[in-house]
PDB file of N, CA, C and O in Angstrom:
ATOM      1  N   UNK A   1      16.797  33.385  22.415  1.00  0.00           N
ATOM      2  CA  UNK A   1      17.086  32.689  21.173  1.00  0.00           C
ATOM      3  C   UNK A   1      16.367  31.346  21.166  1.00  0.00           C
ATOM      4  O   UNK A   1      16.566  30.566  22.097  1.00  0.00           O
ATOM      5  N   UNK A   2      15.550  31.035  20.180  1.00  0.00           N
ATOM      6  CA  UNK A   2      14.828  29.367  19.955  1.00  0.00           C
ATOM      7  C   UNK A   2      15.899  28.844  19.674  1.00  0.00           C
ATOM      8  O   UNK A   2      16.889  29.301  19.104  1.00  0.00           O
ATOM      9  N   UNK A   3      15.527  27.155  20.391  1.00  0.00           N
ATOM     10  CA  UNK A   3      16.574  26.367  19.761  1.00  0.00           C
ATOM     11  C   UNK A   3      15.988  25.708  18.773  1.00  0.00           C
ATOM     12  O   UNK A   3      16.786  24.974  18.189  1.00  0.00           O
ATOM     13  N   UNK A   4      14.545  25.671  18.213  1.00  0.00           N
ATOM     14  CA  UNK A   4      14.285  25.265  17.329  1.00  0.00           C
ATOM     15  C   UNK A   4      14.442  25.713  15.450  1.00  0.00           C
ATOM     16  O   UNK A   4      14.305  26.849  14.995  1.00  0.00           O
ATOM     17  N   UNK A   5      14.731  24.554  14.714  1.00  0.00           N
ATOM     18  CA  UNK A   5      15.526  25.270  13.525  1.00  0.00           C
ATOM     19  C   UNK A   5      13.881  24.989  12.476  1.00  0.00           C
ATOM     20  O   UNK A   5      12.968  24.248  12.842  1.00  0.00           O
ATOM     21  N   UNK A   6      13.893  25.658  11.400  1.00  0.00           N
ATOM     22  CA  UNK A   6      13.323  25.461  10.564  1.00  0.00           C
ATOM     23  C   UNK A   6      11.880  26.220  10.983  1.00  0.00           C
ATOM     24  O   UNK A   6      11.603  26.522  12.144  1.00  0.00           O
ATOM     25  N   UNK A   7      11.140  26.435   9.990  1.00  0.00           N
ATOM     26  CA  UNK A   7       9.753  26.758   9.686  1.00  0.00           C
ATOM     27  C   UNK A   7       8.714  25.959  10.672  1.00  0.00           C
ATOM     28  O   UNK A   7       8.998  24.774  10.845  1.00  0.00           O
ATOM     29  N   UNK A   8       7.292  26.560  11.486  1.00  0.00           N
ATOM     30  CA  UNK A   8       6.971  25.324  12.260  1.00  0.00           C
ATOM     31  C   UNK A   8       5.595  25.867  12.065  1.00  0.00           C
ATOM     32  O   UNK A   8       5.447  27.086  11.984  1.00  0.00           O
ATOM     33  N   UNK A   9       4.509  25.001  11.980  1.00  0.00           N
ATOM     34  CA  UNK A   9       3.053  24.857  11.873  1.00  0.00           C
ATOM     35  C   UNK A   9       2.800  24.467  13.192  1.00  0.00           C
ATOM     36  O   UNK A   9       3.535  24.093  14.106  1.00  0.00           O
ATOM     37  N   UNK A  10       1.112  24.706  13.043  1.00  0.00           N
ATOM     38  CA  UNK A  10      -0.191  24.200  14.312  1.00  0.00           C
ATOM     39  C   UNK A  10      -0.572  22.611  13.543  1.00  0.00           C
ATOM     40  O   UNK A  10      -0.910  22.840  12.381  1.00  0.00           O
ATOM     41  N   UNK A  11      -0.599  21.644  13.741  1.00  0.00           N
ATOM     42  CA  UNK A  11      -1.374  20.595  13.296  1.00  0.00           C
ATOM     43  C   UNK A  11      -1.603  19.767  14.060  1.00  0.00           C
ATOM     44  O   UNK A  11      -1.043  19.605  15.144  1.00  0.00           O
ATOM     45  N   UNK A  12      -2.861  18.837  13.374  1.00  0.00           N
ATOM     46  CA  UNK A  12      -4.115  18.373  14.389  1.00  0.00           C
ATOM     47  C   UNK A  12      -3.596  16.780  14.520  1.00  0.00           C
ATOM     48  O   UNK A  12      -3.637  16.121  13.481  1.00  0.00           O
ATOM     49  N   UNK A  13      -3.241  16.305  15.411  1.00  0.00           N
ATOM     50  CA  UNK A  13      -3.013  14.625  16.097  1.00  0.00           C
ATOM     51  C   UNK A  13      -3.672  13.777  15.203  1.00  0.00           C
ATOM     52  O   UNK A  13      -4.857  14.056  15.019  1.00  0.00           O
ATOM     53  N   UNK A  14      -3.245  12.864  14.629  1.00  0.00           N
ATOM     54  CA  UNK A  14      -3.698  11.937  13.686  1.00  0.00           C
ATOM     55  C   UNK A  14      -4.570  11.022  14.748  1.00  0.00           C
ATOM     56  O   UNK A  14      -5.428  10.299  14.242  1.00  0.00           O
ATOM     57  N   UNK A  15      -4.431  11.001  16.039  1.00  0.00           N
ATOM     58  CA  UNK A  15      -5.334  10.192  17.102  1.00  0.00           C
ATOM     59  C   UNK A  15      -6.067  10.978  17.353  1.00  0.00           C
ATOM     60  O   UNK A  15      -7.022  11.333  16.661  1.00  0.00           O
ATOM     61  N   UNK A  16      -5.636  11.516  18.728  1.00  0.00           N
ATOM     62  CA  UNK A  16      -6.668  12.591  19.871  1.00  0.00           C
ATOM     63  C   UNK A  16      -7.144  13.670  19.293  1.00  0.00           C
ATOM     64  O   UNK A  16      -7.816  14.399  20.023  1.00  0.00           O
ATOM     65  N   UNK A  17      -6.975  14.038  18.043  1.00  0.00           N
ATOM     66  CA  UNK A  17      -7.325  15.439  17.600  1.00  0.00           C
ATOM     67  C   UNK A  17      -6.812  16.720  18.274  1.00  0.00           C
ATOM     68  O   UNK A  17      -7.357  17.783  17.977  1.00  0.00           O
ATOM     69  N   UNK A  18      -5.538  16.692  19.394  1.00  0.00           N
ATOM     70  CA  UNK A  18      -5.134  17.898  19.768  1.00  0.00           C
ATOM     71  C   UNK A  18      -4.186  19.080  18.944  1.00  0.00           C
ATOM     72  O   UNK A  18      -3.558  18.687  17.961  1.00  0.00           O
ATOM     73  N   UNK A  19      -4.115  20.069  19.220  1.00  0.00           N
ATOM     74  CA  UNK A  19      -2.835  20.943  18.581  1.00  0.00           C
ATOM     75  C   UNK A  19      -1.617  20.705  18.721  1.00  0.00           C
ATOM     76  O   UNK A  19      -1.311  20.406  19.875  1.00  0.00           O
ATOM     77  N   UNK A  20      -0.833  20.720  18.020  1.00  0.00           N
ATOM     78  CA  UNK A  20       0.522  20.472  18.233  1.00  0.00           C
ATOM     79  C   UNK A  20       1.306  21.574  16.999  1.00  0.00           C
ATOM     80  O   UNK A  20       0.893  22.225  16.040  1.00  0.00           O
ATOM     81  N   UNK A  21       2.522  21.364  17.593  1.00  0.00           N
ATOM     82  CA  UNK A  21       3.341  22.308  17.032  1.00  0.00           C
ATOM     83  C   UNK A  21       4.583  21.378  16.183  1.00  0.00           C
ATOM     84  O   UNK A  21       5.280  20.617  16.854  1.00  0.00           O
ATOM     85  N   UNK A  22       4.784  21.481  14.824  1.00  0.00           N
ATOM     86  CA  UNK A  22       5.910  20.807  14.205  1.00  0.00           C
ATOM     87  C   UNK A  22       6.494  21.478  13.365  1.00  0.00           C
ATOM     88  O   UNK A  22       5.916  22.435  12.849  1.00  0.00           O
ATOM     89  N   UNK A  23       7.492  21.217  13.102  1.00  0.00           N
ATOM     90  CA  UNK A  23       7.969  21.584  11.628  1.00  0.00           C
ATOM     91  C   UNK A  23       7.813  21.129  10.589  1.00  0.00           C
ATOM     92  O   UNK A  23       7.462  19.970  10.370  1.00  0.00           O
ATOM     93  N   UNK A  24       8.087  22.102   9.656  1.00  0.00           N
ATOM     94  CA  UNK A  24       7.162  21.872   8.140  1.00  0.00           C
ATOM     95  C   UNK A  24       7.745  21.183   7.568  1.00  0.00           C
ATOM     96  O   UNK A  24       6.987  20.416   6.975  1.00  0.00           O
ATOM     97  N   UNK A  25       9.121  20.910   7.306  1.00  0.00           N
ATOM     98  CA  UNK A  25      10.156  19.956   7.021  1.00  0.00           C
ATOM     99  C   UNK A  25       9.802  18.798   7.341  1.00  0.00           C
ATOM    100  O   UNK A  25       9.868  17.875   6.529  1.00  0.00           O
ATOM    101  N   UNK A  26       9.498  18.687   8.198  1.00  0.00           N
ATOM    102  CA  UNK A  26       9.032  17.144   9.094  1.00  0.00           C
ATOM    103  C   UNK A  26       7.872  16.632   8.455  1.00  0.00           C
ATOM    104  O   UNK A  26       7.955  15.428   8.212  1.00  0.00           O
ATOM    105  N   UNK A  27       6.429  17.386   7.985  1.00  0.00           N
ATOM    106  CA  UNK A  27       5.173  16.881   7.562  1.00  0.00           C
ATOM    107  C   UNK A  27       5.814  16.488   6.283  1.00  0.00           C
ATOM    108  O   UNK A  27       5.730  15.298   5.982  1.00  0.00           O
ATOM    109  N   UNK A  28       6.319  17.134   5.640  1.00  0.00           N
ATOM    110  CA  UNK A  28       6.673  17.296   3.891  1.00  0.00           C
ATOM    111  C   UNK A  28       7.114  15.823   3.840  1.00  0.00           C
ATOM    112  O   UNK A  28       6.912  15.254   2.767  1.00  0.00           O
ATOM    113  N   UNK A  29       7.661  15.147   4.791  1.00  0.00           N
ATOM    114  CA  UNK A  29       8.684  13.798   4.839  1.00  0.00           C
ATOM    115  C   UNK A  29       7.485  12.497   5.057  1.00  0.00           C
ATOM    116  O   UNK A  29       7.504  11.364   4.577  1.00  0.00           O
ATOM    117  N   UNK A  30       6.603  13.056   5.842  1.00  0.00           N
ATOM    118  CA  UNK A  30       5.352  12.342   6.325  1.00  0.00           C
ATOM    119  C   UNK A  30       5.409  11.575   8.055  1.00  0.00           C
ATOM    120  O   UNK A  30       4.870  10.723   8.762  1.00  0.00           O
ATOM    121  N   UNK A  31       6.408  12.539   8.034  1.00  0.00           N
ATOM    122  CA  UNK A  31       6.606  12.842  10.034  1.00  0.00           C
ATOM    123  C   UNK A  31       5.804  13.504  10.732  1.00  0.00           C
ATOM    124  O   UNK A  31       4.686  13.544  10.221  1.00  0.00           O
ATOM    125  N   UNK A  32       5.884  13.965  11.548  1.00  0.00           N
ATOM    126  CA  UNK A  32       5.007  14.585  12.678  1.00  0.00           C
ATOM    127  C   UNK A  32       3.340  14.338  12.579  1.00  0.00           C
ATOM    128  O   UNK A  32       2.516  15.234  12.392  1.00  0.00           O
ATOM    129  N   UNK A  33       3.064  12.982  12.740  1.00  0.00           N
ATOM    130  CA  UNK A  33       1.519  13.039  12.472  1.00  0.00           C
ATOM    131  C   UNK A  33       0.863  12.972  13.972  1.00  0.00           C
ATOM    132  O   UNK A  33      -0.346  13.074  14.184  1.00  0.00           O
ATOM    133  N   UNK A  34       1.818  12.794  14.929  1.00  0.00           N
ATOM    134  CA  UNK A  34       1.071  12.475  16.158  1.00  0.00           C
ATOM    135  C   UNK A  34       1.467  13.842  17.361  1.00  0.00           C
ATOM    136  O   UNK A  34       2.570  14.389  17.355  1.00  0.00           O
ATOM    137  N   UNK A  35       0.835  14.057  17.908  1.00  0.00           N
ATOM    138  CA  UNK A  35       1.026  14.777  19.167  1.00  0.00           C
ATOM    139  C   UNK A  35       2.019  14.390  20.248  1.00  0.00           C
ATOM    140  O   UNK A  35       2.690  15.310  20.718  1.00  0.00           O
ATOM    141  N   UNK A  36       2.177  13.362  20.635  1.00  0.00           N
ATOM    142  CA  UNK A  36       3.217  12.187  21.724  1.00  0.00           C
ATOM    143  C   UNK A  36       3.381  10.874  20.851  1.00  0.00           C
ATOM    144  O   UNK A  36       2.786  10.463  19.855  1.00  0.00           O
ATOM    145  N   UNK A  37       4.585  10.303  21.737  1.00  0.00           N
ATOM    146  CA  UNK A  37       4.721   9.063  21.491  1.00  0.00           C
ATOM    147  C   UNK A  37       3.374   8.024  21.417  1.00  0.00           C
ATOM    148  O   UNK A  37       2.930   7.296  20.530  1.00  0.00           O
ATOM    149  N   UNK A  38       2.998   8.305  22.670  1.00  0.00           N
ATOM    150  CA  UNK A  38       1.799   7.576  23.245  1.00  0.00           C
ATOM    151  C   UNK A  38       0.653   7.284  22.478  1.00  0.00           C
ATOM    152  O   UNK A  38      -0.143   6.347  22.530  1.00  0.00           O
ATOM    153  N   UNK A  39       0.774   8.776  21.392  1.00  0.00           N
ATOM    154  CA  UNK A  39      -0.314   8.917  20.475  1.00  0.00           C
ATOM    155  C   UNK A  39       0.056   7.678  19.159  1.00  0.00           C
ATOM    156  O   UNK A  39      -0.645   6.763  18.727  1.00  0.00           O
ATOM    157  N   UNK A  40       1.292   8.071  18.827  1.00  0.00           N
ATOM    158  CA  UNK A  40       1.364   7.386  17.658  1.00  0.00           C
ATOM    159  C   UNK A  40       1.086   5.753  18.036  1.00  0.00           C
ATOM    160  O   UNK A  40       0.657   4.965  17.193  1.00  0.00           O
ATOM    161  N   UNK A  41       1.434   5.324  19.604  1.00  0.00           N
ATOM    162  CA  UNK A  41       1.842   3.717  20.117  1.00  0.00           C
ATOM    163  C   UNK A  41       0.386   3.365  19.683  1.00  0.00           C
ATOM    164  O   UNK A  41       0.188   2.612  18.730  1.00  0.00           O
ATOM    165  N   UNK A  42      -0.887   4.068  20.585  1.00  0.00           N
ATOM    166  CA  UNK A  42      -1.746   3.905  20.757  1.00  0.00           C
ATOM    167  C   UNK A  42      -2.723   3.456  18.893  1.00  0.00           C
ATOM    168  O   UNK A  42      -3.319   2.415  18.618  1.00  0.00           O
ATOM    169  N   UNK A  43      -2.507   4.738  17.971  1.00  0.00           N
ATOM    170  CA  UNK A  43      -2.632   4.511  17.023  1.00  0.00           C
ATOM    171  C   UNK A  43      -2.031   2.853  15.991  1.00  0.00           C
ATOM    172  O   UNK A  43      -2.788   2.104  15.373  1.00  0.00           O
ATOM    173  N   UNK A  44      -0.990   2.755  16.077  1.00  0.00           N
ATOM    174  CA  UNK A  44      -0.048   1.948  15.258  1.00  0.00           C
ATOM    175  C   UNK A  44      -0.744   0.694  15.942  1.00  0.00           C
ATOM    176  O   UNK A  44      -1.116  -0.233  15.223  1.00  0.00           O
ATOM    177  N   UNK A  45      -0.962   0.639  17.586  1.00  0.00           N
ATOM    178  CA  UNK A  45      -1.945  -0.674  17.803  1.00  0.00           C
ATOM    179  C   UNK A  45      -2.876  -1.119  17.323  1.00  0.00           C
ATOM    180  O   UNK A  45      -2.967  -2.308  17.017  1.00  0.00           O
ATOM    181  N   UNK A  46      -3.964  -0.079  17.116  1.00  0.00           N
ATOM    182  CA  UNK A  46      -4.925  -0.465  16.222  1.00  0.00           C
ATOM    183  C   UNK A  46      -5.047  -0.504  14.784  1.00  0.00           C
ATOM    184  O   UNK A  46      -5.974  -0.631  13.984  1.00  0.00           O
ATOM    185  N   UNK A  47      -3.642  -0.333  14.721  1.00  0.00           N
ATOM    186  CA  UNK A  47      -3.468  -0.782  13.248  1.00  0.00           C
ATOM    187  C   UNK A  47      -2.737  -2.363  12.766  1.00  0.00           C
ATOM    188  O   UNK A  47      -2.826  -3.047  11.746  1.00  0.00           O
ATOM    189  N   UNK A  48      -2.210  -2.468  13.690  1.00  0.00           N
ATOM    190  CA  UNK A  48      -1.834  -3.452  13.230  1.00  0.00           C
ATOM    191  C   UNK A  48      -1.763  -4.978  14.499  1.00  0.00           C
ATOM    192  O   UNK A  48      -1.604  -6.171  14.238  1.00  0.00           O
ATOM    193  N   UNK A  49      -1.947  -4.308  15.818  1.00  0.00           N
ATOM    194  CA  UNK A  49      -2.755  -5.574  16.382  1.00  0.00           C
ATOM    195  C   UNK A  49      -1.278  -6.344  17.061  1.00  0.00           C
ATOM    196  O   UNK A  49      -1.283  -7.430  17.641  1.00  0.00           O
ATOM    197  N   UNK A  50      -0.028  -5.455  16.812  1.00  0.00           N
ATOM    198  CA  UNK A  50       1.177  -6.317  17.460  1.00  0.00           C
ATOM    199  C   UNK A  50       1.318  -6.717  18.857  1.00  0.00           C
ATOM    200  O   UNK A  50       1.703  -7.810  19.274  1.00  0.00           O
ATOM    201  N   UNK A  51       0.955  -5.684  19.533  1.00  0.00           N
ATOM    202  CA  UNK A  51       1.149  -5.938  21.102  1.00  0.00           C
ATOM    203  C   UNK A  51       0.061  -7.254  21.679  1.00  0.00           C
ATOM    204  O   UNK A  51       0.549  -8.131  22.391  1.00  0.00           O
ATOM    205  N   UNK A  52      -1.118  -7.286  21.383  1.00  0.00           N
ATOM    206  CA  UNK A  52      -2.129  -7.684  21.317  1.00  0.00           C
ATOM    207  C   UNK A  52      -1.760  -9.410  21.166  1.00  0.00           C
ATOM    208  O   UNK A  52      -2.205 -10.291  21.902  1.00  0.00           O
ATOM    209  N   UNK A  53      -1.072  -9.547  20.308  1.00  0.00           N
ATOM    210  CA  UNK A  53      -0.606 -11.008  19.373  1.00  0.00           C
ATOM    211  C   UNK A  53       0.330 -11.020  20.503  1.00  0.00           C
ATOM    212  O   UNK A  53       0.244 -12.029  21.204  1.00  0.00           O
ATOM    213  N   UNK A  54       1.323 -10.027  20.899  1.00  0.00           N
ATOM    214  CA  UNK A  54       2.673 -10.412  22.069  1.00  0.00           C
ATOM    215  C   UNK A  54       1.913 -10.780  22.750  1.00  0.00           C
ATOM    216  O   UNK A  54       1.686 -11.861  22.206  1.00  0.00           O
ATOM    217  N   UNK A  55       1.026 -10.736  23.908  1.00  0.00           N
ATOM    218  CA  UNK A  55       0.191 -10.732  24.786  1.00  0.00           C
ATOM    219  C   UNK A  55      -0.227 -12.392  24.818  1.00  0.00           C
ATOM    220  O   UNK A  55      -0.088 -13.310  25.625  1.00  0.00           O
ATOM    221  N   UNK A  56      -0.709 -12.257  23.718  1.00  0.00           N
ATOM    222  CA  UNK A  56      -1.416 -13.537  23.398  1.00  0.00           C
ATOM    223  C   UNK A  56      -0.361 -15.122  23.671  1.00  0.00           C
ATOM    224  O   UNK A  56      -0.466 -16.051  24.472  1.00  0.00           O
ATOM    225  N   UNK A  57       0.481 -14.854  22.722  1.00  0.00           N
ATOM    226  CA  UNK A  57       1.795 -15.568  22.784  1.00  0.00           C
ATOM    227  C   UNK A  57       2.273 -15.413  24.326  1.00  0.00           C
ATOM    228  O   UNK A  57       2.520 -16.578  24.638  1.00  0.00           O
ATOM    229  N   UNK A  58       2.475 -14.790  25.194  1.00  0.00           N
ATOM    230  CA  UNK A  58       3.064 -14.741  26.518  1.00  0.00           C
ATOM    231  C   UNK A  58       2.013 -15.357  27.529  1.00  0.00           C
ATOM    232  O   UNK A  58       2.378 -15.992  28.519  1.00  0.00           O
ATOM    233  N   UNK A  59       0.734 -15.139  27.228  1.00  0.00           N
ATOM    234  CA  UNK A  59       0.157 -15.822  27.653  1.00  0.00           C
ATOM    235  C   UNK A  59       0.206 -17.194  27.524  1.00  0.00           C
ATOM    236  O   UNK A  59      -0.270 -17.820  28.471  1.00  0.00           O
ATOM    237  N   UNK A  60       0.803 -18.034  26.300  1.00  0.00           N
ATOM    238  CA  UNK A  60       0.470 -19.534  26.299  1.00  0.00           C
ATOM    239  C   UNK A  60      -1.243 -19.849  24.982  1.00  0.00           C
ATOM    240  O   UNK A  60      -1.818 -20.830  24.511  1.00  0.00           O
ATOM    241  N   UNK A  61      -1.371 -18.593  24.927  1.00  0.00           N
ATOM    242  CA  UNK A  61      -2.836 -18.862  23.968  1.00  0.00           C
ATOM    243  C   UNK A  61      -2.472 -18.994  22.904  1.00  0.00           C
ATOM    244  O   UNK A  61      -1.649 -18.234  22.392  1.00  0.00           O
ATOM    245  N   UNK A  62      -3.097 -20.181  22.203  1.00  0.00           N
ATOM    246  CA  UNK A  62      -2.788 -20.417  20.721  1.00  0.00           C
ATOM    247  C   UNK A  62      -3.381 -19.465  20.224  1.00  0.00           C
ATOM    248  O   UNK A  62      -4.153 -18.758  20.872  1.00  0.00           O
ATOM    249  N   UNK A  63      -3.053 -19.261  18.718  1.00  0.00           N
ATOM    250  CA  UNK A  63      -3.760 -18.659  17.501  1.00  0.00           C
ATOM    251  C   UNK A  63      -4.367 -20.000  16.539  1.00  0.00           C
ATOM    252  O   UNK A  63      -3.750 -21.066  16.529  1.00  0.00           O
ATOM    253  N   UNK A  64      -5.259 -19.864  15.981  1.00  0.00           N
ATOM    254  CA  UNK A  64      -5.705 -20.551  14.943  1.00  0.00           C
ATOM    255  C   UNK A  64      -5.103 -21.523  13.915  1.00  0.00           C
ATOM    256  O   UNK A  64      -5.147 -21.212  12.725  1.00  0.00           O
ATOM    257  N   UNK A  65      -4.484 -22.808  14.345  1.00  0.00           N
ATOM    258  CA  UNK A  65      -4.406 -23.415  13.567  1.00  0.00           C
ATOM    259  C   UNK A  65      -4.493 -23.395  12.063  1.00  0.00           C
ATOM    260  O   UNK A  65      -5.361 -22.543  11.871  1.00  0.00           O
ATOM    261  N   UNK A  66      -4.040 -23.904  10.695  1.00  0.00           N
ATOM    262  CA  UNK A  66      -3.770 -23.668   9.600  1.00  0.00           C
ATOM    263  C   UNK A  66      -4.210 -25.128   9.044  1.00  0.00           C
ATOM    264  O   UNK A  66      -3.759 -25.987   9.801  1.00  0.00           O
ATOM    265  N   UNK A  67      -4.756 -25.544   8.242  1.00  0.00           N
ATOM    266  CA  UNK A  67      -5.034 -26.869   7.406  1.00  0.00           C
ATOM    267  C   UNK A  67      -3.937 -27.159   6.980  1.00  0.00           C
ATOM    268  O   UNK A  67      -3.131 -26.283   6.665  1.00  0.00           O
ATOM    269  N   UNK A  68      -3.671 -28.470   6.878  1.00  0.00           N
ATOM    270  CA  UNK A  68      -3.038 -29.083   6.432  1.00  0.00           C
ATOM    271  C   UNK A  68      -2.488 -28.766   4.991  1.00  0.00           C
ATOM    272  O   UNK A  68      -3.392 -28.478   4.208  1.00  0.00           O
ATOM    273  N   UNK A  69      -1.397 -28.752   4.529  1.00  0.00           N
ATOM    274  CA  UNK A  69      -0.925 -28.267   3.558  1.00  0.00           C
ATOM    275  C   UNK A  69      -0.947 -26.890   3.474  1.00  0.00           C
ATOM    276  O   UNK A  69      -0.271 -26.689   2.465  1.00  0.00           O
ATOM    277  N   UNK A  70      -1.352 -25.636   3.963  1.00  0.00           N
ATOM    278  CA  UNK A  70      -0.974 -24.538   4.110  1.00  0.00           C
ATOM    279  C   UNK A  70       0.382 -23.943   4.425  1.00  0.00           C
ATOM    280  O   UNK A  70       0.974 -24.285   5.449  1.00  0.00           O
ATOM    281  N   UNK A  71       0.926 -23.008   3.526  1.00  0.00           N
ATOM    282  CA  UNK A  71       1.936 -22.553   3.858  1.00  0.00           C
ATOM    283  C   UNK A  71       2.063 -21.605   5.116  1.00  0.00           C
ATOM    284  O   UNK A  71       0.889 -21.254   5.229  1.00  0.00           O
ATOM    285  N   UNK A  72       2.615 -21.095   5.932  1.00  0.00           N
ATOM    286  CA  UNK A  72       2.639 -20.265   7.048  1.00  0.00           C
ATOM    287  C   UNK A  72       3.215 -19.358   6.757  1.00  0.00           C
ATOM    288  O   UNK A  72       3.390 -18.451   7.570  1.00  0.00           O
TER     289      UNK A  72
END
């Protein structure tokens, strides 16, 4: 007996390009785009650069100063 419920597709890793197996329920929602966690971490970094900025900050490295009268 599967313990898996619902309808399930082959689809291709929004990163690595591998096969993976999901349910169809899940894409329809705009879930299952990654193969692993790792995939999506790896992806979402280069999207948006968060860990990168933590890094930075733990290090003690400034970011770029703002002119005077700029809002933040």
């Amino acid at each position: 007996m599967s313990t898996q419920r619902g309808a399930t597709a082959t689809y291709k890793c929004a990163n690595c390009g591998d096969p993976f197996t999901a349910r169809t329920a899940d894409r329809k929602r705009g879930w299952a785009r990654f193969c692993s966690k790792s995939c999506k971490a790896i992806r979402q970094e280069k999207r948006t650069g968060q860990h990168a900025a933590h890094k930075m900050r733990e290090a003690g490295e400034c970011f770029p100063s703002h002119a005077d009268g700029d809002v933040q």
